[in-house]
C-alpha positions as CSV (number, residue, x, y, z in Angstrom):
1,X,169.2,188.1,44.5
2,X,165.9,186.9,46.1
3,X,167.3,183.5,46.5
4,X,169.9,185.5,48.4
5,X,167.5,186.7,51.0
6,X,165.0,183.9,51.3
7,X,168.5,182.0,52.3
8,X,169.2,184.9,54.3
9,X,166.0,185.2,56.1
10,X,165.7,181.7,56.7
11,X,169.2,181.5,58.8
12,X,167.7,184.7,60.5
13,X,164.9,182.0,61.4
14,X,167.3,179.0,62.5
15,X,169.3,181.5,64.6
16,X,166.4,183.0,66.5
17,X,164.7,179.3,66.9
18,X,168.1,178.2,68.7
19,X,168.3,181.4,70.8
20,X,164.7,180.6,72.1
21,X,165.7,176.9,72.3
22,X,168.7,177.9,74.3
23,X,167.0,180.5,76.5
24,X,164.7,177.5,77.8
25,X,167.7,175.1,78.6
26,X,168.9,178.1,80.5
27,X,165.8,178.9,82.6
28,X,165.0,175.2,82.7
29,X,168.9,174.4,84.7
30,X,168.3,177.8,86.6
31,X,164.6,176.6,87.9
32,X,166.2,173.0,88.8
33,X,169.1,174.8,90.7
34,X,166.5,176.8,92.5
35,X,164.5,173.5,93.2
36,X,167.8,171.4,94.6
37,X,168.2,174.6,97.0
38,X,164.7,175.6,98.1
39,X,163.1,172.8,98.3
40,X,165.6,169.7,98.0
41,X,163.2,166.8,98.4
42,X,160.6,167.6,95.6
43,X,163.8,168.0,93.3
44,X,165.0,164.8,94.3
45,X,161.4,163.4,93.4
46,X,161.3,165.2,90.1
47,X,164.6,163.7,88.8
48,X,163.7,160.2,90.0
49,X,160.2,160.6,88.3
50,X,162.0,162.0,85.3
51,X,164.6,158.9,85.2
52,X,161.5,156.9,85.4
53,X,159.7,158.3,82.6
54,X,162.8,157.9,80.7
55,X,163.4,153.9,81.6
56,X,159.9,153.3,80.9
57,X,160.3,154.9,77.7
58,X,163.4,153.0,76.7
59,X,162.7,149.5,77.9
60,X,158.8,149.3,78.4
61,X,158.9,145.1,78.5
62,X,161.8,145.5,81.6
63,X,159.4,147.6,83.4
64,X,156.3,145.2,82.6
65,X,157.9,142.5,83.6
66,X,159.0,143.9,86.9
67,X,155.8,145.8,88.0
68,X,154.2,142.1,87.7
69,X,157.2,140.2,89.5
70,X,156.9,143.1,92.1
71,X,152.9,142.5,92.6
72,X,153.0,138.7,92.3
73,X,155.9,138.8,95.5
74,X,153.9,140.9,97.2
75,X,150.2,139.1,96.5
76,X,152.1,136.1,97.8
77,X,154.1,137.3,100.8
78,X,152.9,136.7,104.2
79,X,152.7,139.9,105.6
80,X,149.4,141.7,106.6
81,X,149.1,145.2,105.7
82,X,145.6,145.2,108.0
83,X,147.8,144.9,111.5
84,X,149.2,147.6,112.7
């Protein structure tokens, strides 16, 4: 019978972790649905920084290699950044 309620409490557990794990999806959506409204241009930020996050995350060499492409066209292009 103890077994019983050990299982018991420990689905009790499970359920109430994925309640609070759900609750913060939903307030997480609402708060980026507020964001896109409000204030439309610091949401659009926060996604690309998010998608950013995630590429470097995913394919860190890709990135490496393009931040250095990226400076080494721009070390060797002819534009001066001093002239107005």
């Amino acid at each position: 019978m103890r077994i019983i309620a050990l299982c018991l409490a420990g689905c009790i557990a499970i359920a109430a972790l994925r309640l609070a794990i759900a609750l913060a999806a939903i307030f997480a959506i609402g708060a980026l649905l507020w964001l896109v409204y409000f204030k439309p241009l610091e949401a659009l930020c926060f996604v690309a920084f998010c998608m950013t996050l995630r590429l470097v995350e995913s394919h860190p060499l890709l990135v490496a290699g393009t931040v250095v492409a990226v400076a080494m066209t721009a070390r060797n292009s002819d534009i001066d950044s001093t002239k107005p």
